[in-house]
N, C-alpha and C positions, 0 to 999 in steps of 0.2 A: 450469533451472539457470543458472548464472553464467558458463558454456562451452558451446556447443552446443547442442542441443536434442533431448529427451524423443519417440520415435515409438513409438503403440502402435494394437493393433486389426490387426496384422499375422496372416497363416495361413497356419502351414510345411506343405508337400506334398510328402510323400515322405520323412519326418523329424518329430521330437515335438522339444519343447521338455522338458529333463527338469531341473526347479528345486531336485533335491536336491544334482546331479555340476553345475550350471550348464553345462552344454552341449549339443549336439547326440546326441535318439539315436534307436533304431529307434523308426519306427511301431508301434503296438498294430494288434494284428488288427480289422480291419475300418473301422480309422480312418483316412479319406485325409488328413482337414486337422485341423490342432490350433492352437491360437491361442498366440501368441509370445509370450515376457515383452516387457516395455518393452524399447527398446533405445534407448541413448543416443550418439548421434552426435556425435561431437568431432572441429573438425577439426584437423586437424596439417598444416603445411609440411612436404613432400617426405620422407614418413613414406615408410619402407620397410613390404612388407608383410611378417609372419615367416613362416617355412620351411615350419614344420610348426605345430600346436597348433591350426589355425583353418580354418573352409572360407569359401572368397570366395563366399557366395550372393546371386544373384541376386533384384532385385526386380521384378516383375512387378505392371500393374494390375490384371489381368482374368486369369482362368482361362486364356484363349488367348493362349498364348506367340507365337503368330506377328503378323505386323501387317507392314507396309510399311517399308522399310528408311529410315532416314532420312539427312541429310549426315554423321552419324557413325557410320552403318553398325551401329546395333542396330536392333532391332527398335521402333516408336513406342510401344508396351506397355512395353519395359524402364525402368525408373524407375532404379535404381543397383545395385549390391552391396555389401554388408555383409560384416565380417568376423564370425563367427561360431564360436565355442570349440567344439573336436571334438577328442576322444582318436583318430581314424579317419583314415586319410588322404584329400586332397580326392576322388582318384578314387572313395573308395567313395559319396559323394553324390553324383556324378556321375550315377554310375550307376542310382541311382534316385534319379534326375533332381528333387532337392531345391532348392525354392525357396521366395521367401514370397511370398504370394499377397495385395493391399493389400483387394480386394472378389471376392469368390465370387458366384458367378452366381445361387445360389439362394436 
C-alpha cells in the first residue's frame, strides 16, 4: 500500500478469525490455531488507543511465550501488538490467552 504495510501468514491461539462479523471470535472445537486475514499496519502519530471495540493482541514468534526478558522488559519472542476488532471485552481474551502466533513449531 501507499501507507504502511500489508502482514500475513499470522495464527490466532485461543481465538478464530471470523471474515463474515470482521473480527475476533470463539475457537471451533478442536481447533487451537486458525490462520489471520491480512492485517494492515498504519502508522499514526500519538494515536490513542479506543476504549472498547478492539483487543490489544499480542504478537509472538514461536509457540513459547516465555524467553529472557530484554532492556524493555518483554519477553525476546514478543514481536508487538495489534489492535484487533472484537464485540467481547479485552478480558474475555485474556483469559483464553489469545494471541497471534508468527511460526508454529510443527
Amino acid at each position: 500500500p501507499d501507507v504502511g504495510c500489508y502482514i500475513y501468514g499470522l495464527f490466532l491461539e485461543g481465538a478464530r478469525w471470523d471474515p463474515a462479523a470482521c473480527q475476533l471470535a470463539e475457537s471451533r472445537p478442536k481447533e487451537l490455531y486458525t490462520e489471520m486475514a491480512v492485517i494492515w499496519l498504519m502508522p499514526m502519530a500519538n494515536r490513542k488507543p479506543p476504549e472498547s471495540g478492539s483487543y490489544l493482541c499480542p504478537i509472538y514468534k514461536t509457540l513459547t511465550r516465555a524467553g529472557t526478558l530484554s532492556t524493555t522488559g518483554h519477553s525476546t519472542n514478543y514481536v508487538i501488538a495489534v489492535e484487533i476488532p472484537t464485540d467481547k471485552p479485552q478480558k474475555h481474551w485474556i483469559k483464553r490467552g489469545t494471541a497471534l502466533i508468527c511460526a508454529l513449531d510443527f
